[in-house]
C-alpha positions as CSV (number, residue, x, y, z in Angstrom):
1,X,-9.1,-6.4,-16.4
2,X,-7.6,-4.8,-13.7
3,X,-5.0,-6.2,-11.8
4,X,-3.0,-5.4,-8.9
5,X,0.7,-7.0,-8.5
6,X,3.1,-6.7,-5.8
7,X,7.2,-6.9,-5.3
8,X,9.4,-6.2,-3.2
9,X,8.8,-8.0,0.4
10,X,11.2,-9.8,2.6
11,X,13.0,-9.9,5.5
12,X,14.6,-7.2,7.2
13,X,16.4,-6.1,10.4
14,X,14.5,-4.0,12.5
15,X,15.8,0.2,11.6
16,X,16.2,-1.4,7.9
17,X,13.9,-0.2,4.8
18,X,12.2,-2.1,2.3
19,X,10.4,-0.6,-1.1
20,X,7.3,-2.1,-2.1
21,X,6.1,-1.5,-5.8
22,X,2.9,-2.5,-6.8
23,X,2.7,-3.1,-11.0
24,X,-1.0,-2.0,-11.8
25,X,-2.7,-2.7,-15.3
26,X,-6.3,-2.4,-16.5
27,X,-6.6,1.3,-15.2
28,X,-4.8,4.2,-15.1
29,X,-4.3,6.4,-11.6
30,X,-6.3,9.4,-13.4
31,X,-9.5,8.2,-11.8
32,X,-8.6,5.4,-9.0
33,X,-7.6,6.0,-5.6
34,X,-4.5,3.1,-4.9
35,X,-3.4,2.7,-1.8
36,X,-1.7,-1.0,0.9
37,X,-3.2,-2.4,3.5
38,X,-1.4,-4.6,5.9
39,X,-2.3,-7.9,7.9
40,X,-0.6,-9.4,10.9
41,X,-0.8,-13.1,12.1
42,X,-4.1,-13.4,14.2
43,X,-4.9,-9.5,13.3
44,X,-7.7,-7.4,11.4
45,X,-6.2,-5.9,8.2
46,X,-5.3,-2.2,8.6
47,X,-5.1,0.4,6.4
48,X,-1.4,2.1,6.0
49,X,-1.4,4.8,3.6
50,X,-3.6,5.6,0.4
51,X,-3.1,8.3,-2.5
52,X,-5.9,9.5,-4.8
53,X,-5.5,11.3,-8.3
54,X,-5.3,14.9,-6.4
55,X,-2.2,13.8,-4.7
56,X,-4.2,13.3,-1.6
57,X,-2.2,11.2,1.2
58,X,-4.1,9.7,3.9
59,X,-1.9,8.1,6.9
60,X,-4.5,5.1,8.1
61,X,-1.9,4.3,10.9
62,X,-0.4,7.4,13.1
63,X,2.7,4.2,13.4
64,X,3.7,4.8,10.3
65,X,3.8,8.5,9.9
66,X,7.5,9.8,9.8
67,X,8.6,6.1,8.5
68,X,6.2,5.5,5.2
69,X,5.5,7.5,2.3
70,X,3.5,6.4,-0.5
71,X,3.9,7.6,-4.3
72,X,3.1,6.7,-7.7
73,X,5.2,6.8,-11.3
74,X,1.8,7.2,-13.7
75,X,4.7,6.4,-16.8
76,X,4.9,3.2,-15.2
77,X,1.8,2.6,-13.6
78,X,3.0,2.1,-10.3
79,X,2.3,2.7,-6.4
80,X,5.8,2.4,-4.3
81,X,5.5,2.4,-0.3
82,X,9.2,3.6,1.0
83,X,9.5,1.6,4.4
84,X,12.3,3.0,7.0
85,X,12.9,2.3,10.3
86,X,11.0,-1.0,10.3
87,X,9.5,-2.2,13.6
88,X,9.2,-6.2,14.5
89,X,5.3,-5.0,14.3
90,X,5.3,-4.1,11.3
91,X,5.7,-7.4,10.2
92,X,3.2,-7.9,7.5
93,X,1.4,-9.1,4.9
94,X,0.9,-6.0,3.0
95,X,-1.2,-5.8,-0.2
96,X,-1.8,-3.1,-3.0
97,X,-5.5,-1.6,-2.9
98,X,-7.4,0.0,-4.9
99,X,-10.8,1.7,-6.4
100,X,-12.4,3.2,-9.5
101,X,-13.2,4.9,-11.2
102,X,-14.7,7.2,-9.0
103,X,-15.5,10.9,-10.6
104,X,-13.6,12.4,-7.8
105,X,-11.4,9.9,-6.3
106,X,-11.3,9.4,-2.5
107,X,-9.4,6.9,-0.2
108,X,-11.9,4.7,1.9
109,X,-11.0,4.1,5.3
110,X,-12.7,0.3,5.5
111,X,-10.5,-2.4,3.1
112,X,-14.0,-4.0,2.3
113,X,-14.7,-0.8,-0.3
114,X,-11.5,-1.6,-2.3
115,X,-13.1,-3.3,-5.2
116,X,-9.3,-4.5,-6.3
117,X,-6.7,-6.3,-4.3
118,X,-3.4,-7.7,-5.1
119,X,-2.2,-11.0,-3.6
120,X,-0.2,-9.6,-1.2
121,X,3.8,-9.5,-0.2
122,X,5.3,-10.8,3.0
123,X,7.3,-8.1,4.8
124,X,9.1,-9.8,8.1
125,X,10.8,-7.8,10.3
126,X,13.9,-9.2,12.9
127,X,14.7,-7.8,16.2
């Protein structure tokens, strides 16, 4: 069974940095591509960063770019996203995606093709 757990949210000053870590089990990151997704208060989710098996990165939000990076310890099984210089708007629920096993793995850009999501962690951002 695959399953998808996230830590690491809270609340943060804006120009702070968070680490989320999301614990994966069921699957391994030879064949998946893993990635977070993000939802405001009254707003779409929105894809922030995925990573396939190649060590393909694709930015889903040019407002992250310079500030997130996304990366994976395959000894432990896990996806980190490295948050600095937090933004008020990037206040978030953010959740660990991901999908597989795909014979060449590939990052979607719509959240509905993630066939796995985690419950999500609240990331809150002061000004």
């Amino acid at each position: 069974e695959v399953q998808l757990v996230e830590f690491g949210g809270g609340l943060v000053q804006a120009g702070g940095s968070l680490r989320l870590s999301c614990a994966a089990s069921g699957f391994t990151f030879d064949d998946y591509a893993i990635g977070w997704f993000r939802q405001a208060p009254g707003k779409e989710r929105e894809g922030v960063l995925c990573i396939s098996s190649s060590d393909d990165i694709t930015y889903y939000a040019d407002s992250v770019k310079g500030r997130f990076t996304i990366s994976t310890d395959n000894a432990k099984n896990t996806v980190y996203l490295q948050m600095n210089s937090l933004k008020p708007e990037d206040t978030a629920v953010y959740y660990c995606v991901a999908d597989g096993p795909q014979e060449h793995p590939s990052c979607f850009w719509s959240p509905y093709d993630y066939s796995y999501w985690g419950q999500g962690t609240q990331v809150t951002v002061s000004s």
